[in-house]
C-alpha positions, 0 to 999 in steps of 0.5 A: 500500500505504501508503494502505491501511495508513493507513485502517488504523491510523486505524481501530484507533487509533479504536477503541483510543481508546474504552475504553467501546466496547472493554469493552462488546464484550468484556464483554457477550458474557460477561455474557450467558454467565454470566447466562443460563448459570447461570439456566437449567442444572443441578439446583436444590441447597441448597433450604433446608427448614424441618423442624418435628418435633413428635413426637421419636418414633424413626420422625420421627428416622428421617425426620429422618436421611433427609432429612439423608441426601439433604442430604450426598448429592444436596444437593437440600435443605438441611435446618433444624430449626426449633421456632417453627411460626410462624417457620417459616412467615413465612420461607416466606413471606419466601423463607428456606425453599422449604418447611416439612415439619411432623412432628405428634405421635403421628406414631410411634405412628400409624406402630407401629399402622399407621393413618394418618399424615401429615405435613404440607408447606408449599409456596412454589409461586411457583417451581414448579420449587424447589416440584417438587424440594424434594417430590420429595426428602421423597416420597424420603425416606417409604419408608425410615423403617419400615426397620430402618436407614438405608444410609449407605454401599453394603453390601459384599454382595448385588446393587447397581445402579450407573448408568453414564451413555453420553453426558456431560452438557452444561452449558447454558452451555457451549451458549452458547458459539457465540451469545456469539461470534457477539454478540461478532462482531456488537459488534465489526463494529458498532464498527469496519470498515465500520460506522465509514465509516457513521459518517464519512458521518454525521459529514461526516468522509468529505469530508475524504477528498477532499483526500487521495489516497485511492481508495475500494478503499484505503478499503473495504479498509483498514477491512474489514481493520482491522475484521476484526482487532480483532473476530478478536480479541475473538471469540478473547478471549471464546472463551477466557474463555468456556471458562474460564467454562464449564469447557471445555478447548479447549487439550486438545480441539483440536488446532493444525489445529482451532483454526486452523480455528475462526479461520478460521471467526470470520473469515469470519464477521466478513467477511460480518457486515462485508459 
C-alpha cells in the first residue's frame, strides 16, 4: 500500500510543481467558454446608427422618436444624430456606425401629399448579420410615423397581445458547458496519470524504477489514481466557474444525489480518457 501511495504523491507533487501546466488546464477550458460563448449567442444590441435628418419636418421627428423608441426598448440600435453627411459616412466606413439612415428634405411634405418618399440607408454589409438587424429595426420603425402618436407605454384599454414564451431560452454558452469539461478532462489526463509514465519512458526516468521495489500494478495504479484526482478536480473547478460564467445555478438545480452523480460521471470519464 505504501508503494502505491508513493507513485502517488510523486505524481501530484509533479504536477503541483508546474504552475504553467496547472493554469493552462484550468484556464483554457474557460477561455474557450467565454470566447466562443459570447461570439456566437444572443441578439446583436447597441448597433450604433448614424441618423442624418435633413428635413426637421414633424413626420422625420416622428421617425426620429421611433427609432429612439426601439433604442430604450429592444436596444437593437443605438441611435446618433449626426449633421456632417460626410462624417457620417467615413465612420461607416471606419466601423463607428453599422449604418447611416439619411432623412432628405421635403421628406414631410412628400409624406402630407402622399407621393413618394424615401429615405435613404447606408449599409456596412461586411457583417451581414449587424447589416440584417440594424434594417430590420428602421423597416420597424416606417409604419408608425403617419400615426397620430407614438405608444410609449401599453394603453390601459382595448385588446393587447402579450407573448408568453413555453420553453426558456438557452444561452449558447451555457451549451458549452459539457465540451469545456470534457477539454478540461482531456488537459488534465494529458498532464498527469498515465500520460506522465509516457513521459518517464521518454525521459529514461522509468529505469530508475528498477532499483526500487516497485511492481508495475503499484505503478499503473498509483498514477491512474493520482491522475484521476487532480483532473476530478479541475473538471469540478471549471464546472463551477463555468456556471458562474454562464449564469447557471447548479447549487439550486441539483440536488446532493445529482451532483454526486455528475462526479461520478467526470470520473469515469477521466478513467477511460486515462485508459
Amino acid at each position: 500500500m505504501h508503494r502505491f501511495l508513493a507513485i502517488f504523491e510523486r505524481d501530484i507533487r509533479k504536477f503541483l510543481r508546474n504552475p504553467l501546466v496547472v493554469v493552462i488546464s484550468l484556464l483554457m477550458p474557460i477561455i474557450y467558454l467565454v470566447i466562443l460563448g459570447n461570439s456566437f449567442q444572443g441578439e446583436l444590441k447597441n448597433l450604433p446608427l448614424a441618423l442624418i435628418d435633413l428635413d426637421n419636418g414633424p413626420y422625420a421627428v416622428r421617425l426620429g422618436e421611433m427609432l429612439h423608441s426601439i433604442e430604450a426598448g429592444p436596444g437593437t440600435i443605438k441611435v446618433v444624430r449626426v449633421v456632417d453627411q460626410g462624417r457620417a459616412m467615413s465612420g461607416l466606413k471606419s466601423g463607428e456606425f453599422k449604418a447611416v439612415l439619411v432623412i432628405p428634405r421635403n421628406f414631410s411634405r412628400d409624406v402630407e401629399r402622399g407621393v413618394r418618399s424615401e429615405i435613404g440607408l447606408f449599409l456596412d454589409n461586411a457583417e451581414n448579420i449587424s447589416a440584417a438587424s440594424v434594417q430590420s429595426a428602421v423597416l420597424r420603425a416606417i409604419p408608425e410615423i403617419q400615426r397620430e402618436f407614438i405608444p410609449v407605454r401599453s394603453e390601459r384599454s382595448g385588446v393587447f397581445l402579450r407573448e408568453v414564451e413555453l420553453y426558456k431560452k438557452i444561452d449558447y454558452d451555457q451549451t458549452l458547458i459539457p465540451g469545456v469539461i470534457i477539454m478540461a478532462i482531456f488537459l488534465g489526463a494529458m498532464s498527469t496519470g498515465a500520460f506522465n509514465m509516457v513521459m518517464d519512458r521518454f525521459l529514461g526516468v522509468e529505469e530508475s524504477y528498477f532499483l526500487t521495489p516497485l511492481t508495475k500494478g503499484d505503478i499503473v495504479i498509483g498514477l491512474t489514481a493520482s491522475g484521476l484526482l487532480i483532473t476530478t478536480i479541475l473538471a469540478m473547478l471549471v464546472l463551477i466557474l463555468s456556471s458562474f460564467i454562464s449564469g447557471i445555478r447548479l447549487w439550486s438545480m441539483l440536488a446532493p444525489a445529482d451532483f454526486l452523480l455528475v462526479v461520478i460521471i467526470i470520473m469515469l470519464s477521466t478513467l477511460g480518457i486515462q485508459g
